[in-house]
N, C-alpha and C positions, 0 to 999 in steps of 0.2 A: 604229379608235376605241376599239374597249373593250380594245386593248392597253395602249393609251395612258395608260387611266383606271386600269389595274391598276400599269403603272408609276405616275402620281402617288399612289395611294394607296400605294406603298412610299415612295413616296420623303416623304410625309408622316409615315406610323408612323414613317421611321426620324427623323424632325427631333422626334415628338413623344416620341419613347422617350429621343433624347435629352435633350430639356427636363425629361422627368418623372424622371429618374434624377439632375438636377440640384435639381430644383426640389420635387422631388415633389405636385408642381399640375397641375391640363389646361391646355392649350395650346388657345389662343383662337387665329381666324381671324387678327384682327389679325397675332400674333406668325406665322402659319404661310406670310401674306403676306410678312412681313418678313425668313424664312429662305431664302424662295422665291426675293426679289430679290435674295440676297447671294450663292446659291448655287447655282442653278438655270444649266442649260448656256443655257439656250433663253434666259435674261435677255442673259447672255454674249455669245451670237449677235447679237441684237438690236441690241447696242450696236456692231455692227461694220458696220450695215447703211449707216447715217450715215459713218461712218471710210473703208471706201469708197469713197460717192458724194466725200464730203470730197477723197478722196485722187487721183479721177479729176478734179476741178474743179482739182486744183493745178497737175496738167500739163495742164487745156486749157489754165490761164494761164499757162502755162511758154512757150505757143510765145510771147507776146508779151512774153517775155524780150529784153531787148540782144541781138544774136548780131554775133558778133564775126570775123574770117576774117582767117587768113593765106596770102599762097604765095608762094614763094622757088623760084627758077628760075637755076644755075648751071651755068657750065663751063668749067674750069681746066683744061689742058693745057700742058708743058713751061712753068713756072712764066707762065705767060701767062693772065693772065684774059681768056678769049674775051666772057664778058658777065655778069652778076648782077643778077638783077631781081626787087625785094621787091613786095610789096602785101601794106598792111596798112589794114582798112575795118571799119567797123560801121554794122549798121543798126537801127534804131529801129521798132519795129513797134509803131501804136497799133490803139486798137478801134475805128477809123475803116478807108476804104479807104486811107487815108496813111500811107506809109512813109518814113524819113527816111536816107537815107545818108550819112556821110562817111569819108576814109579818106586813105592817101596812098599814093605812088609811087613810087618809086626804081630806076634803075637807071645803070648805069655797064660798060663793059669797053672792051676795042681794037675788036674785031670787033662793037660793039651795033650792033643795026638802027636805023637813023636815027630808024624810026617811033615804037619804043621808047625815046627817048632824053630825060632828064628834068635840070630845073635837079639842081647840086651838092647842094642841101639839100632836093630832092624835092617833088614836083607832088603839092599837096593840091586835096581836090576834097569837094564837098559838093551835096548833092542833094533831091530830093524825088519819089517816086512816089505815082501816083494809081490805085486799081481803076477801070477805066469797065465801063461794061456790064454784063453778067451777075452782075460782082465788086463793081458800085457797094454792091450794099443788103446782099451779103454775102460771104463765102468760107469757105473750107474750119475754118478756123483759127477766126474767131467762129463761125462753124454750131455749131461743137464747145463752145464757150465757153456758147454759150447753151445749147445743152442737159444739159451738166455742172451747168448752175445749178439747170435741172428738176431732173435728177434729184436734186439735193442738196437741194432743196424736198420735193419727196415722198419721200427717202427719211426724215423724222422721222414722217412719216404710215406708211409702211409700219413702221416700227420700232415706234409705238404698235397698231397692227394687230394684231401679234405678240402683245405685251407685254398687249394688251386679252384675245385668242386662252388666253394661259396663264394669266390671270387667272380666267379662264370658266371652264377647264378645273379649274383650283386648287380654285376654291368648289366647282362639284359634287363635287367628289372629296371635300371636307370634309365636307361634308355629308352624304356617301353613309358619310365612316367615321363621322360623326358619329351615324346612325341604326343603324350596326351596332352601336355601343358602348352608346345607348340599348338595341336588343334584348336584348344580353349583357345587360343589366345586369335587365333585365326576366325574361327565364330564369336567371340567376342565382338571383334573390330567387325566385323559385316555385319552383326546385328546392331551395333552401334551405328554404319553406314546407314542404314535402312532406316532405326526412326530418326536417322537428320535428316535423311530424304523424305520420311511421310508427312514430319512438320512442315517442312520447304515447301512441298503440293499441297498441305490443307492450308496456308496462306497464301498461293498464289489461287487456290479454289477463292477462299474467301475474298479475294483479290478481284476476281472474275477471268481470269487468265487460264483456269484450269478447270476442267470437269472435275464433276463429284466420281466419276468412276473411276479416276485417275488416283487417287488415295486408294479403293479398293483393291487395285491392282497392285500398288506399292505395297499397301499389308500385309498381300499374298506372298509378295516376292520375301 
């Protein structure tokens, strides 16, 4: 923790050294907040906490993407097409247990298996599947879905967490240079007070007004 406080107090002097060598003015909280949000890692971090959860929510929704399938099964021997058999399908995946498929068929050669054998312009086909059971209320695919949403819900909470966390941390640290800059400035002025006082006594010494012990006492003080 009081590493932490010794870095944000650099990293304030350096935003305010910067300001005051432009501006030649102090730098207000306000403004130390504002350099903080622009430039600070930890702001940085934050904003990635959301992007993310964001970024994992896109591929739960990706499995319910179209998915599309092909397969091609041939064999050609001494210029003889023994048999050629396409399938080409898609399926439809909602947020329900409902899946929708259609697709088509094709096949043609000398030697095709009678089972395999499809009209000249190919056997379409179209469908519909249902989860029962276990899969009615859910499955793998929305489990995912829904909990990609959590997380992208609370991760703007976790992200202000953060952002609240550097803010705390911010102000004390101003305020701790702010009381140091007070002291300085408090020993400053008395040690300024002090050699206009020690001058003032070594000319009333050399005056003859004043002992010479009277300047060593004032050095001390």
């Amino acid at each position: 923790m009081k590493n932490n406080q010794i870095l944000l107090l650099c990293f304030i002097f350096n935003c305010t050294t910067a300001i005051a060598q432009d501006t030649s003015k102090a730098i207000g909280l306000p403004a130390v907040l504002q350099l903080v949000g622009q430039n600070h890692p930890m702001v940085k971090y934050s904003a990635l906490i959301p992007f993310k959860a964001g970024a994992a929510l896109t591929i739960a929704r990706g499995n319910f993407d179209p998915q599309f399938n092909y397969f091609r099964d041939q064999k050609y021997y001494d210029n003889t097409n023994y048999y050629e058999l396409q399938q080409l399908g898609l399926q439809l995946n909602t947020l329900s247990p409902i899946s929708i498929n259609a697709g088509v068929e094709q096949a043609n050669g000398t030697y095709l298996n009678p089972e395999e054998k499809t009209p000249s312009g190919g056997l379409y086909y179209s469908g519909v599947s249902v989860s029962l059971l276990r899969n009615a209320l859910t499955d793998k695919r929305r489990t995912l879905l829904r909990q990609s949403k959590l997380i992208r819900e609370q991760s703007f909470f976790e992200q202000q967490i953060v952002l609240n966390e550097l803010g705390r941390e911010i102000i004390g640290a101003y305020l701790d240079w702010v009381m140091a800059e007070k002291e300085k400035a408090i020993y400053t002025r008395a040690i300024t007070s002090v050699e206009e006082r020690l001058v003032a006594i070594r000319q009333e010494v050399i005056a003859g007004s004043k002992a010479e012990i009277d300047t060593l006492e004032t050095y001390v003080l």
